[in-house]
Jmol script that loads the backbone (N, CA, C; Angstrom):
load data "model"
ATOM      1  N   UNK A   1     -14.125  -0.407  16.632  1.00  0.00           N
ATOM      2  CA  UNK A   1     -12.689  -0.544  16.449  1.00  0.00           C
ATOM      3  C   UNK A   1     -12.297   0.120  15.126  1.00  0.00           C
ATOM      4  N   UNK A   2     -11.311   0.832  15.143  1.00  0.00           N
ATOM      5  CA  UNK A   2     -10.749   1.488  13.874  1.00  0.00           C
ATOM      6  C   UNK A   2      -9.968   0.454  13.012  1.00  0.00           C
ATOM      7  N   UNK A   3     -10.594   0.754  11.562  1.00  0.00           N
ATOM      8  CA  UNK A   3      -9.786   0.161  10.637  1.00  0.00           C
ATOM      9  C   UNK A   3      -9.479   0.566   9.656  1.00  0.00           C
ATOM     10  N   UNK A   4      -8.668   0.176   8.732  1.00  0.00           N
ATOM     11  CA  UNK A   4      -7.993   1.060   7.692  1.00  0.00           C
ATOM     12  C   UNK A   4      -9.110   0.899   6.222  1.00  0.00           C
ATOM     13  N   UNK A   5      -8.962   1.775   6.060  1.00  0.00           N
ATOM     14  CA  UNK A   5     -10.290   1.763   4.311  1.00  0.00           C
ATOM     15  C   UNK A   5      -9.307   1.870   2.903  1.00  0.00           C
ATOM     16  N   UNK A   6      -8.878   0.499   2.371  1.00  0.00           N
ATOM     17  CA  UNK A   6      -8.443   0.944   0.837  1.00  0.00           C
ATOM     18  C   UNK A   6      -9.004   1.277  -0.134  1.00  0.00           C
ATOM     19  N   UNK A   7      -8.589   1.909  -0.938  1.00  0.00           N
ATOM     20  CA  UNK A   7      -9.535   2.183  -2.430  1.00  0.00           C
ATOM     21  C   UNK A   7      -8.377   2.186  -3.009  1.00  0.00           C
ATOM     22  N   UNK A   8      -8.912   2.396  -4.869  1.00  0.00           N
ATOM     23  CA  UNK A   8      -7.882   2.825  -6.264  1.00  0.00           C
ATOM     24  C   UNK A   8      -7.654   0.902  -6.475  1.00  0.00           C
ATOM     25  N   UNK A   9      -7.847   0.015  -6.343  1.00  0.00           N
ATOM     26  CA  UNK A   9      -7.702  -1.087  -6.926  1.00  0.00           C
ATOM     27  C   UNK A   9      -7.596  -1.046  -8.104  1.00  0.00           C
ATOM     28  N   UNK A  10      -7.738  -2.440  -8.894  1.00  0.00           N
ATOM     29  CA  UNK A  10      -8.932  -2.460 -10.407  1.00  0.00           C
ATOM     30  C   UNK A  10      -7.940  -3.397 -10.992  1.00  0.00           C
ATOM     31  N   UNK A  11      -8.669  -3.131 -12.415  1.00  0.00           N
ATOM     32  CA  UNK A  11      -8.267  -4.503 -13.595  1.00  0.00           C
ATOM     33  C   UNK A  11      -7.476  -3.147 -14.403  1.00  0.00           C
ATOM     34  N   UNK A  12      -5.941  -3.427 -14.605  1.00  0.00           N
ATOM     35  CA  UNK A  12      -5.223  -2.532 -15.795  1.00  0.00           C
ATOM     36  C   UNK A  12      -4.962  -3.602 -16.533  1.00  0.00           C
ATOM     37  N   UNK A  13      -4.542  -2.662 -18.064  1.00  0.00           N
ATOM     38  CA  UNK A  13      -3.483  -3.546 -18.789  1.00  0.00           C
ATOM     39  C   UNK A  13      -2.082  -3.171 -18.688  1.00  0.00           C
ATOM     40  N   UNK A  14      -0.701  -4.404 -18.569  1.00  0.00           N
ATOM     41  CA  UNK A  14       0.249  -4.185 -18.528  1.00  0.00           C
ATOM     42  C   UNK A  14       0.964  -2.266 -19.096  1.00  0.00           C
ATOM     43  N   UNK A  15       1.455  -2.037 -18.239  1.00  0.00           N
ATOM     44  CA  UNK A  15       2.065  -0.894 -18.692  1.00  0.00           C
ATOM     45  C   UNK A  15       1.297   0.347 -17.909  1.00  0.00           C
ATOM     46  N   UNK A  16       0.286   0.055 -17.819  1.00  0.00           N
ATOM     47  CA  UNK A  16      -1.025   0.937 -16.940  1.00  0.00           C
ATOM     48  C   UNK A  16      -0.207   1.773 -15.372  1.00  0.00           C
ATOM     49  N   UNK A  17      -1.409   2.553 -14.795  1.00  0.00           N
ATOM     50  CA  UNK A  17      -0.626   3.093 -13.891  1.00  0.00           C
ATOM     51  C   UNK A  17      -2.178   3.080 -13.009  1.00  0.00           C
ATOM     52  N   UNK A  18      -1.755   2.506 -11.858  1.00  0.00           N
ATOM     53  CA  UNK A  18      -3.232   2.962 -10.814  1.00  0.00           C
ATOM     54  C   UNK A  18      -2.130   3.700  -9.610  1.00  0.00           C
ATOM     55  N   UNK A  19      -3.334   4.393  -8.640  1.00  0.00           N
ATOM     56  CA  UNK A  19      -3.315   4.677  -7.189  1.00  0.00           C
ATOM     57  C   UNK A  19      -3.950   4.349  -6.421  1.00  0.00           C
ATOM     58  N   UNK A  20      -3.177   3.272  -5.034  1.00  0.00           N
ATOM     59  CA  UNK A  20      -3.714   3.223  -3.829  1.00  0.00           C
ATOM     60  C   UNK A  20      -3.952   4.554  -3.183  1.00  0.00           C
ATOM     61  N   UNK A  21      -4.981   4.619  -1.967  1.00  0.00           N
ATOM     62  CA  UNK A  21      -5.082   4.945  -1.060  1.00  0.00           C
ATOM     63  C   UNK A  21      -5.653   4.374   0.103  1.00  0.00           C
ATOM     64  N   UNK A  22      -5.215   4.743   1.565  1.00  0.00           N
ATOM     65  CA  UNK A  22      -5.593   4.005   2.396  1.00  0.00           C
ATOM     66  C   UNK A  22      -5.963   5.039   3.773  1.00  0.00           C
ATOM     67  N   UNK A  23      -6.836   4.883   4.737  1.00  0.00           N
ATOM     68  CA  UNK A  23      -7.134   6.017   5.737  1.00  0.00           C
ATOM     69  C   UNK A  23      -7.861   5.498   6.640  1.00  0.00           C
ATOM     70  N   UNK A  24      -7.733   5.518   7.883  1.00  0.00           N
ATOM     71  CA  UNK A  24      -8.515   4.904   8.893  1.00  0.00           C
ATOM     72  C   UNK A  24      -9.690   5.503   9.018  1.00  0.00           C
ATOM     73  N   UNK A  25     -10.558   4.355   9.497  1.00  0.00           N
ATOM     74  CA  UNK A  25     -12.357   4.882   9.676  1.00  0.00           C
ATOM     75  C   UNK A  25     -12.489   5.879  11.128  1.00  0.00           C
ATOM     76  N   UNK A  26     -11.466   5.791  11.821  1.00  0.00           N
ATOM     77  CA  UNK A  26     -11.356   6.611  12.818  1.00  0.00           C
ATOM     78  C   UNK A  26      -9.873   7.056  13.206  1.00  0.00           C
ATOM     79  N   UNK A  27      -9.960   7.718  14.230  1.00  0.00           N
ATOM     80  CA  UNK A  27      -8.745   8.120  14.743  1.00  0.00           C
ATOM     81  C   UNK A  27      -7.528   7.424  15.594  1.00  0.00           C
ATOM     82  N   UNK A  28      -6.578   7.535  15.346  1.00  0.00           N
ATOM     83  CA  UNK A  28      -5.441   6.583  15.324  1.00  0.00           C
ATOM     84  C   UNK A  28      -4.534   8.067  16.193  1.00  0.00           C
ATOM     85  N   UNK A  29      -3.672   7.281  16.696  1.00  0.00           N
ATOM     86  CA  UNK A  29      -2.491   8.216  17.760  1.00  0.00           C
ATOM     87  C   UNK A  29      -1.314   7.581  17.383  1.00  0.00           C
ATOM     88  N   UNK A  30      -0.458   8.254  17.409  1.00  0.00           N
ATOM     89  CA  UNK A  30       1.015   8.103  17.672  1.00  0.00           C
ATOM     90  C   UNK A  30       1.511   7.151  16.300  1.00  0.00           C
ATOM     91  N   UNK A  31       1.202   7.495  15.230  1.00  0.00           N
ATOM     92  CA  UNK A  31       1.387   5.686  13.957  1.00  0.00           C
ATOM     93  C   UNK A  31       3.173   6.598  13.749  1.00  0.00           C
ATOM     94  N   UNK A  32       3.663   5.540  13.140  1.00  0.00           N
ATOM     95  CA  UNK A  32       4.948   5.789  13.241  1.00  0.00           C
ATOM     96  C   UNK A  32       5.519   5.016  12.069  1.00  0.00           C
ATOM     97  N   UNK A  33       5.125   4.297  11.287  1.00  0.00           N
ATOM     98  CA  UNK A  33       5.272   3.625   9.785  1.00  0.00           C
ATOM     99  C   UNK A  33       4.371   3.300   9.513  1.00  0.00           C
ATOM    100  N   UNK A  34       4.310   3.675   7.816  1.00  0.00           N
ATOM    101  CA  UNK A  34       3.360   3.288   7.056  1.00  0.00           C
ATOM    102  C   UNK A  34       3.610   2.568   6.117  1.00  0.00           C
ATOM    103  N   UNK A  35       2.576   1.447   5.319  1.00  0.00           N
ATOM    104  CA  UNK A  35       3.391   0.838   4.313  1.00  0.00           C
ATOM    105  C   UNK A  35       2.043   0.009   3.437  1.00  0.00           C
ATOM    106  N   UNK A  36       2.529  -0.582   2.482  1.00  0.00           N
ATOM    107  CA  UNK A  36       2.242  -1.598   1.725  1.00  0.00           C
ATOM    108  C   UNK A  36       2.994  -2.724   1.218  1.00  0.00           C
ATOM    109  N   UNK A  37       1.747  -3.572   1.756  1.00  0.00           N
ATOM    110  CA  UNK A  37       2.294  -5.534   1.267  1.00  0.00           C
ATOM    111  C   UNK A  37       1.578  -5.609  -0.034  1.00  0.00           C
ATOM    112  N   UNK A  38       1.546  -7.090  -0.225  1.00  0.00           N
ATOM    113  CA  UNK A  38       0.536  -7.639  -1.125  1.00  0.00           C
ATOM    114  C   UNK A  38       0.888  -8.870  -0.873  1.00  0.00           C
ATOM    115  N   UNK A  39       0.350  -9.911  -1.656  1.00  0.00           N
ATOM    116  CA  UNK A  39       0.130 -11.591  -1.436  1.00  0.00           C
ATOM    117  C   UNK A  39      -0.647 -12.025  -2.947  1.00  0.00           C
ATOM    118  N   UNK A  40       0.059 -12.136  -3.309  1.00  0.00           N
ATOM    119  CA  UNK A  40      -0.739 -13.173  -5.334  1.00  0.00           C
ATOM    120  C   UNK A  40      -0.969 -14.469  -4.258  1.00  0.00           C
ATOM    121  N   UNK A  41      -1.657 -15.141  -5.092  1.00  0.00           N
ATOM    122  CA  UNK A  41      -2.294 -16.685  -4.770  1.00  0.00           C
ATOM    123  C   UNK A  41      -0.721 -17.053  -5.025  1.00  0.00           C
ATOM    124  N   UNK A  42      -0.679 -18.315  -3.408  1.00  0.00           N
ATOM    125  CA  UNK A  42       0.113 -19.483  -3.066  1.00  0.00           C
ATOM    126  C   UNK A  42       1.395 -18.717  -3.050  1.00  0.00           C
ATOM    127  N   UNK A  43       1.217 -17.516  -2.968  1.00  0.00           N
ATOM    128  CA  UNK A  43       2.814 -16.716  -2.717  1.00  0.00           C
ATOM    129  C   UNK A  43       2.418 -15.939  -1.165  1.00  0.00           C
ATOM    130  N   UNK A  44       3.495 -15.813  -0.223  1.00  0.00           N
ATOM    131  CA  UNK A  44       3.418 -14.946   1.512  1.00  0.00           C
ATOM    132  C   UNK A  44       3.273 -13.851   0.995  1.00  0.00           C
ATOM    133  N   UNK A  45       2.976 -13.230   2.107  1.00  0.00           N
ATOM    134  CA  UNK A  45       2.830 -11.374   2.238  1.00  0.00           C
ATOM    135  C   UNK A  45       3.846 -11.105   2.142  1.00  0.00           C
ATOM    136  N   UNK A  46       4.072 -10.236   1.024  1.00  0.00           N
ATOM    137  CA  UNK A  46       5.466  -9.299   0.622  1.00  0.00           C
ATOM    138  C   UNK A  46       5.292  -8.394   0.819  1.00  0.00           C
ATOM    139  N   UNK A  47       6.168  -7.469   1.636  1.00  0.00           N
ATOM    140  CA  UNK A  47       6.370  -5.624   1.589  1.00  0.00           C
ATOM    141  C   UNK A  47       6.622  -5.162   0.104  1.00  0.00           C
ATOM    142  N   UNK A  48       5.711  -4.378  -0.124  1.00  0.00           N
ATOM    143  CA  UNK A  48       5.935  -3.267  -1.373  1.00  0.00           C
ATOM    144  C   UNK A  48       6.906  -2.258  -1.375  1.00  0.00           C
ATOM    145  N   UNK A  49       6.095  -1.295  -0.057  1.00  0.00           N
ATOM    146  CA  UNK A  49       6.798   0.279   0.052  1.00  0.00           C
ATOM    147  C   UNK A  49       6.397   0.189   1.391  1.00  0.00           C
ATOM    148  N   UNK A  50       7.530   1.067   2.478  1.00  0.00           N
ATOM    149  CA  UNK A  50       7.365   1.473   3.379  1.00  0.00           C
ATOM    150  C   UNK A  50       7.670   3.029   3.905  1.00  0.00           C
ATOM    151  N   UNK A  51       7.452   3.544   4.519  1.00  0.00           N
ATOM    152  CA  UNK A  51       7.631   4.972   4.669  1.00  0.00           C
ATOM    153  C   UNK A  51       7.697   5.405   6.594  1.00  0.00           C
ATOM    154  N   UNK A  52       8.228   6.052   7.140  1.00  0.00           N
ATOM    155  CA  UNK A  52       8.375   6.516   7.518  1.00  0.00           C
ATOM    156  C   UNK A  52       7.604   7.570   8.409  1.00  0.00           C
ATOM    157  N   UNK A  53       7.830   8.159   9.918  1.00  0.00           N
ATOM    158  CA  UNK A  53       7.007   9.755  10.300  1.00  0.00           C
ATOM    159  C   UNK A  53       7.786  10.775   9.386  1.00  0.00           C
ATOM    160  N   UNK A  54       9.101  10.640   9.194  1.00  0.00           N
ATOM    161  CA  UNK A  54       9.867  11.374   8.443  1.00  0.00           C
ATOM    162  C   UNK A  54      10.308  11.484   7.137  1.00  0.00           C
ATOM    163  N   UNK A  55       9.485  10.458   6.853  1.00  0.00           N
ATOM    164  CA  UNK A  55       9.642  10.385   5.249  1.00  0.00           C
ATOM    165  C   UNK A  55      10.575   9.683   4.555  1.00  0.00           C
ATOM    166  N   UNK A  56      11.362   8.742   5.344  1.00  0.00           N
ATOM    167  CA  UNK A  56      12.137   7.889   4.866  1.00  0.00           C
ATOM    168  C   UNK A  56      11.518   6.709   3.922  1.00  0.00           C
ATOM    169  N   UNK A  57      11.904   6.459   2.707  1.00  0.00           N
ATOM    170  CA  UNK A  57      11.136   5.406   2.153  1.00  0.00           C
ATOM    171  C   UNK A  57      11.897   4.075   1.873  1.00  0.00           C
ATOM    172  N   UNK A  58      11.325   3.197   1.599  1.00  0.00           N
ATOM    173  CA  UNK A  58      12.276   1.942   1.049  1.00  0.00           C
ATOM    174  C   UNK A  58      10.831   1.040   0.520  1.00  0.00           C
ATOM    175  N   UNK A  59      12.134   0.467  -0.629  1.00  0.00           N
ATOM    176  CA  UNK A  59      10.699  -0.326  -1.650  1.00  0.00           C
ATOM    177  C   UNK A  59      11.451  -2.083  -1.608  1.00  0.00           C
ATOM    178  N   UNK A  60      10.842  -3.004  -2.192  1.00  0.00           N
ATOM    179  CA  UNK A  60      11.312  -3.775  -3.068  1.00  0.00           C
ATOM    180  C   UNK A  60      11.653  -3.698  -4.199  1.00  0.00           C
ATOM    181  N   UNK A  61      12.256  -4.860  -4.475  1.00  0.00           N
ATOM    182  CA  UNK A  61      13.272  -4.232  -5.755  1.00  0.00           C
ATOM    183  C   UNK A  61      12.710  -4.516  -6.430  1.00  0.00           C
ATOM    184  N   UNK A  62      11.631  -5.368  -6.736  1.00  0.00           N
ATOM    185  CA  UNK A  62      10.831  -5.485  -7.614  1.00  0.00           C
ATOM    186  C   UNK A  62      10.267  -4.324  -8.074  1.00  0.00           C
ATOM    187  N   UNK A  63       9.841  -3.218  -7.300  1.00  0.00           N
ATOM    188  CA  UNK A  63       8.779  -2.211  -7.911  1.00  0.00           C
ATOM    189  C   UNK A  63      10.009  -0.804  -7.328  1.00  0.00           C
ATOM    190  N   UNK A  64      11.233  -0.644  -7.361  1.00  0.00           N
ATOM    191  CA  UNK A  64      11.635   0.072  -7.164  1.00  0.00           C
ATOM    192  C   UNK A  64      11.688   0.771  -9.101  1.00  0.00           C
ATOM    193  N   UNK A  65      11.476   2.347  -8.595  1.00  0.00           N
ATOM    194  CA  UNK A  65      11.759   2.933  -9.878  1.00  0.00           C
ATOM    195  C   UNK A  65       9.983   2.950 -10.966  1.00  0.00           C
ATOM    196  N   UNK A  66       9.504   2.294 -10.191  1.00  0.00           N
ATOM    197  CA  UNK A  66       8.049   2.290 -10.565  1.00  0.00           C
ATOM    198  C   UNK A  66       6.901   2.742  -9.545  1.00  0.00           C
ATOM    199  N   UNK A  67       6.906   2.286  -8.558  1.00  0.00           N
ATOM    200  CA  UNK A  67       5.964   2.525  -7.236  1.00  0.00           C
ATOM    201  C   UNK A  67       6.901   3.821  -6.725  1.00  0.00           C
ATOM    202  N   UNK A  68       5.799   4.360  -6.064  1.00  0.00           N
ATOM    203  CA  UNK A  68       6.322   5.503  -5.125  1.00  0.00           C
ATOM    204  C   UNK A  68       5.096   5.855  -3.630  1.00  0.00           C
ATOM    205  N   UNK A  69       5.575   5.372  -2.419  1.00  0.00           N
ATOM    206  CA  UNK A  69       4.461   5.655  -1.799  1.00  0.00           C
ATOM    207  C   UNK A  69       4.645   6.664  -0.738  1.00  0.00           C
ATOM    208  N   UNK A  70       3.570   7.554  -0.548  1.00  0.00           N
ATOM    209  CA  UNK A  70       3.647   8.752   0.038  1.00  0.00           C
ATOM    210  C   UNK A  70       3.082   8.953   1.512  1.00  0.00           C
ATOM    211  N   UNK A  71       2.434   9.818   1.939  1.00  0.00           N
ATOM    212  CA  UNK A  71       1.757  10.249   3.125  1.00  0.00           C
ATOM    213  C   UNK A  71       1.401  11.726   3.474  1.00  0.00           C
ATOM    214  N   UNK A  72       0.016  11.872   3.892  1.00  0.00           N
ATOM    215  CA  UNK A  72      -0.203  13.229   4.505  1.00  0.00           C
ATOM    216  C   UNK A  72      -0.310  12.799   5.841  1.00  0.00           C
ATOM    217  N   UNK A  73       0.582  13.226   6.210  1.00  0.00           N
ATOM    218  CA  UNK A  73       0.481  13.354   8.111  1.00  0.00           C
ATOM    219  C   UNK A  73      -0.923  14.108   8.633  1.00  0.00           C
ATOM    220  N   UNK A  74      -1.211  15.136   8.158  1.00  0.00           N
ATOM    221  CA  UNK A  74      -2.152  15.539   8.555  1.00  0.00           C
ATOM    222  C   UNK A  74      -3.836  14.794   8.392  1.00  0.00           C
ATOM    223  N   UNK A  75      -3.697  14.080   7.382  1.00  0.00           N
ATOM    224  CA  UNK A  75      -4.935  13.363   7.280  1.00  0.00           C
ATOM    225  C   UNK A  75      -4.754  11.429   7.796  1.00  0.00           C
ATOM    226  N   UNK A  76      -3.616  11.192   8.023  1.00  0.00           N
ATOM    227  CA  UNK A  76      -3.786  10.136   8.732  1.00  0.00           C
ATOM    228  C   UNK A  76      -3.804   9.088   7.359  1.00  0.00           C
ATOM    229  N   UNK A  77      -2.834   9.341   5.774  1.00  0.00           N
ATOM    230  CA  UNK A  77      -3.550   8.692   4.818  1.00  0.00           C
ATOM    231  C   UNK A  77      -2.368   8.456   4.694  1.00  0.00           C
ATOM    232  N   UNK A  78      -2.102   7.124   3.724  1.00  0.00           N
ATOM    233  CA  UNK A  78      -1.000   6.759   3.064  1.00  0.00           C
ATOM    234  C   UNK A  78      -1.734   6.712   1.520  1.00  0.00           C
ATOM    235  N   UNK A  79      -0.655   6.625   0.531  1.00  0.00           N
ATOM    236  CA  UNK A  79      -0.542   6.444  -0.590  1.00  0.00           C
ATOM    237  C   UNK A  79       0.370   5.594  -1.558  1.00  0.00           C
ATOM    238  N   UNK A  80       0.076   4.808  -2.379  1.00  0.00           N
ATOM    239  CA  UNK A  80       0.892   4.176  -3.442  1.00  0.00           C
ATOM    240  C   UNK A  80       0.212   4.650  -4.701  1.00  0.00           C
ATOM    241  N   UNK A  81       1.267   5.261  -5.468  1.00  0.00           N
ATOM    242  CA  UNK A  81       1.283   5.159  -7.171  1.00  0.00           C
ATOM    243  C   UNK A  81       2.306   4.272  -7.328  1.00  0.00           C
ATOM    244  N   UNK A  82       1.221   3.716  -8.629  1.00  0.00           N
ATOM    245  CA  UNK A  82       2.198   2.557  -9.076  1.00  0.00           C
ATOM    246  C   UNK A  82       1.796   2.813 -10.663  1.00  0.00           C
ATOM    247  N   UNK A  83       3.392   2.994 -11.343  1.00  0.00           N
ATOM    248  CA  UNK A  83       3.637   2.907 -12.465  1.00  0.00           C
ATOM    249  C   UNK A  83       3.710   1.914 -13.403  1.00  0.00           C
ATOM    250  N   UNK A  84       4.074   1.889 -14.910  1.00  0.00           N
ATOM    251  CA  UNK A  84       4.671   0.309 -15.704  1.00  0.00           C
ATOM    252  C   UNK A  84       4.057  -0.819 -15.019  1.00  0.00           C
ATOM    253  N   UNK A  85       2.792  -0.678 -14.849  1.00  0.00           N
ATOM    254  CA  UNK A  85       2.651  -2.152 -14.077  1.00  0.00           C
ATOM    255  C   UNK A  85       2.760  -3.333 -14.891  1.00  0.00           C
ATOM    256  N   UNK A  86       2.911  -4.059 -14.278  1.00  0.00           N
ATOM    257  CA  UNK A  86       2.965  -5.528 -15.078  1.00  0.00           C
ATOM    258  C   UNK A  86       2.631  -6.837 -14.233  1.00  0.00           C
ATOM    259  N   UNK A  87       2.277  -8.177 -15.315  1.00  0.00           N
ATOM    260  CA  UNK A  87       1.556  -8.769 -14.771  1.00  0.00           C
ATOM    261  C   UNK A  87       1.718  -9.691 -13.084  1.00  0.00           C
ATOM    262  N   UNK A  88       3.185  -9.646 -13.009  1.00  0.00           N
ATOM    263  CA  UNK A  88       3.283 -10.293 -12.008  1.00  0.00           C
ATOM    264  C   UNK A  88       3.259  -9.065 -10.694  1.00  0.00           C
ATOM    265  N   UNK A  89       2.737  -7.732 -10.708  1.00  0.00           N
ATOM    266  CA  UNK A  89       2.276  -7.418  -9.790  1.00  0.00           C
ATOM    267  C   UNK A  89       0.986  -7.615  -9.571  1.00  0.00           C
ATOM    268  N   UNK A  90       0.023  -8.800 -10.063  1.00  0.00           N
ATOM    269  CA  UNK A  90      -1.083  -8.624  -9.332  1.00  0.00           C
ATOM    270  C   UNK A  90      -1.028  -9.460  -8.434  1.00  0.00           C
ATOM    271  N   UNK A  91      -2.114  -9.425  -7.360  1.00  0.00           N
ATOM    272  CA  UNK A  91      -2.075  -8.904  -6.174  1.00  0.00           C
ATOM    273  C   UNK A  91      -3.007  -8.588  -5.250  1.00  0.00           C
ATOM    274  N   UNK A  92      -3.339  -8.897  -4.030  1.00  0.00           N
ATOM    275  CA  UNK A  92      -4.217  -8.418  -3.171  1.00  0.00           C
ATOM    276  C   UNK A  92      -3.447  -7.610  -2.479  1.00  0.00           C
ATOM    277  N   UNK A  93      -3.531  -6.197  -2.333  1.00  0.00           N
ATOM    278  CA  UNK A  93      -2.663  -5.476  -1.636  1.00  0.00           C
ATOM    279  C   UNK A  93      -3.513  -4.517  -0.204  1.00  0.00           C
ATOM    280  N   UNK A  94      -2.333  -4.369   0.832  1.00  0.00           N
ATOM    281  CA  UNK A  94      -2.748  -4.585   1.782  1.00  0.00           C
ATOM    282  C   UNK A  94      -1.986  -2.921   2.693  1.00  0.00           C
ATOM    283  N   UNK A  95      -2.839  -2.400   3.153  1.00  0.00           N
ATOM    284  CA  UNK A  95      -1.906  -0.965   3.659  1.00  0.00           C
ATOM    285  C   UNK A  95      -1.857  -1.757   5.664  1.00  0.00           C
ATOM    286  N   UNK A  96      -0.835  -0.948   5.492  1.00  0.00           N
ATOM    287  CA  UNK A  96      -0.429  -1.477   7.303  1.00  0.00           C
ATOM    288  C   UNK A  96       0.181   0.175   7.759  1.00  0.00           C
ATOM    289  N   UNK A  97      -1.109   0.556   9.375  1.00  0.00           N
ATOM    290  CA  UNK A  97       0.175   1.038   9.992  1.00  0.00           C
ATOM    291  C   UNK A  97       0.399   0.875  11.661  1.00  0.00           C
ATOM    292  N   UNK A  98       1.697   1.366  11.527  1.00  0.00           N
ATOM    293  CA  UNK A  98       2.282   1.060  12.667  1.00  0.00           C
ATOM    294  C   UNK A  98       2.014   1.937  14.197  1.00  0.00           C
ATOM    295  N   UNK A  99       1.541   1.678  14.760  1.00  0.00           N
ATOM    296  CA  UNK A  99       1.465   2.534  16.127  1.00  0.00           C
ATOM    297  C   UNK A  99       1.902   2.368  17.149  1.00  0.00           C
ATOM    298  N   UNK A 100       2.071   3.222  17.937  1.00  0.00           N
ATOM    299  CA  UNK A 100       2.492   3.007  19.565  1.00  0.00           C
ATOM    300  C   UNK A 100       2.428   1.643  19.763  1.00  0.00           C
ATOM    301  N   UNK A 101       0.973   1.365  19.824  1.00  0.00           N
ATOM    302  CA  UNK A 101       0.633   0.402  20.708  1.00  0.00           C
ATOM    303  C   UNK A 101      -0.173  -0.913  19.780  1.00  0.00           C
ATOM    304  N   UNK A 102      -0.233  -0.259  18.597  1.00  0.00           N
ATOM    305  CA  UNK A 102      -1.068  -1.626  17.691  1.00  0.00           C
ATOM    306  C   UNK A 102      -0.585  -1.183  16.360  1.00  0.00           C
ATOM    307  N   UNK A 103      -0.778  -2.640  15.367  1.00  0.00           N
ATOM    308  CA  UNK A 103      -0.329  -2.407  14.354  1.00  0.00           C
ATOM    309  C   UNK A 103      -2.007  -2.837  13.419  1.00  0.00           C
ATOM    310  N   UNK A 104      -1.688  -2.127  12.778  1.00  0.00           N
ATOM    311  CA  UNK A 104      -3.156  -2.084  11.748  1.00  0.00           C
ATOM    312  C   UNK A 104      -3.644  -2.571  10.588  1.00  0.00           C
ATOM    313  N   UNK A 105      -4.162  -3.119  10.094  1.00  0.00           N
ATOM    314  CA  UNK A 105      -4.325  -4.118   8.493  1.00  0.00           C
ATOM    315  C   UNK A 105      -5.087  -2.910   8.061  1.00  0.00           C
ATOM    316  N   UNK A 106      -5.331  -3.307   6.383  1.00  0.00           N
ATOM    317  CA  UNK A 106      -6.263  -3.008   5.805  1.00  0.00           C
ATOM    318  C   UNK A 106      -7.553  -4.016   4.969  1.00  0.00           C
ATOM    319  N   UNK A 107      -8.416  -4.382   4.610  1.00  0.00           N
ATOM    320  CA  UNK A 107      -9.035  -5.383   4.579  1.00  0.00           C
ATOM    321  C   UNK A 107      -8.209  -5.772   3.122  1.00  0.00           C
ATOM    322  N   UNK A 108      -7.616  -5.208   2.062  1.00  0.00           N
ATOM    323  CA  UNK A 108      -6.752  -5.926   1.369  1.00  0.00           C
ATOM    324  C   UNK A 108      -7.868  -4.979  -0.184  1.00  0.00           C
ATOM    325  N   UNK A 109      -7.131  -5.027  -1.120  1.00  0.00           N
ATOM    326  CA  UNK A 109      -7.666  -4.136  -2.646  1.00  0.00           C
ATOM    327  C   UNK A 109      -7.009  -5.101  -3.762  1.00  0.00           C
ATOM    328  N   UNK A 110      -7.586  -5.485  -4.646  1.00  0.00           N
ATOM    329  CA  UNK A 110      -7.388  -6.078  -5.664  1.00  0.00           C
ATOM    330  C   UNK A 110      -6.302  -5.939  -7.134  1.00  0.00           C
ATOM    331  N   UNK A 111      -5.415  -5.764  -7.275  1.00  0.00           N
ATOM    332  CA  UNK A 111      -4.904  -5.158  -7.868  1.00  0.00           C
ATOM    333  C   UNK A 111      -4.849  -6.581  -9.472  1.00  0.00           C
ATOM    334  N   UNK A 112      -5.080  -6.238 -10.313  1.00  0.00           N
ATOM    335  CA  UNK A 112      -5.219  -7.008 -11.684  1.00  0.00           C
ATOM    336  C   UNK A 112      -4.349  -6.364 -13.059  1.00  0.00           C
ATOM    337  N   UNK A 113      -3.446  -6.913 -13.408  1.00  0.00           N
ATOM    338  CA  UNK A 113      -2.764  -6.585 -14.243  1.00  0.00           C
ATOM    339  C   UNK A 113      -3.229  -7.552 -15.710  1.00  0.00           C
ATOM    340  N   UNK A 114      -3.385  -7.362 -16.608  1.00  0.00           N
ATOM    341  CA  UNK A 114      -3.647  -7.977 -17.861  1.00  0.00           C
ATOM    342  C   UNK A 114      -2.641  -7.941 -18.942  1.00  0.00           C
ATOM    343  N   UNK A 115      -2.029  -8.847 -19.209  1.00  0.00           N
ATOM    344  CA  UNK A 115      -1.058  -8.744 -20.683  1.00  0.00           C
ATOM    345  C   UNK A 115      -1.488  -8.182 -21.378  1.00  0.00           C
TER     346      UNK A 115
END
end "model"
wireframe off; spacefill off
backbone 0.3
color backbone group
């Protein structure tokens, strides 16, 4: 069964800048949104960034003006840079995409912000 592979996690200090990436272990048809959640301890899964086949994006307002997440169509990959981080974005973060016929997790990446 295909599943999605994150990397770019880690431990920053406030102000720091990492990059997600995310890409399925196999081949996927027809995906049609891409995106990122996350979930801190005793808080739900929140949408980050979502994107589009066409490139339409939309963030939360929390990380609007800081996050920016992208996509190569051709490789089947999504992307988040995330800027100014700070501490209340950490985070287990989570890439999702959307397909025809199934929607896809990623096993989830650690994201650690430090004062």
């Amino acid at each position: 069964q295909v599943q999605l592979v994150e990397s770019g996690g880690g431990l920053v200090q406030a102000g720091g800048s990492l990059r997600l990436s995310c890409a399925p272990s196999g081949s996927i048809f027809s995906i049609n949104a891409m995106g990122w959640y996350r979930q801190a301890p005793g808080k739900q899964r929140e949408l980050v960034a979502h994107i589009t086949t066409g490139g339409t994006t939309n963030y939360a307002d929390s990380v609007k003006g800081r996050f920016t997440i992208s996509r190569d169509n051709a490789k089947n990959t999504v992307y988040l840079q995330m800027n100014s981080l700070k501490p209340d974005d950490t985070a287990v973060y989570y890439c999702n995409f959307q397909a025809l016929l199934h929607v896809y997790w990623g096993q989830g990446t650690q994201v650690t912000v430090s004062s």
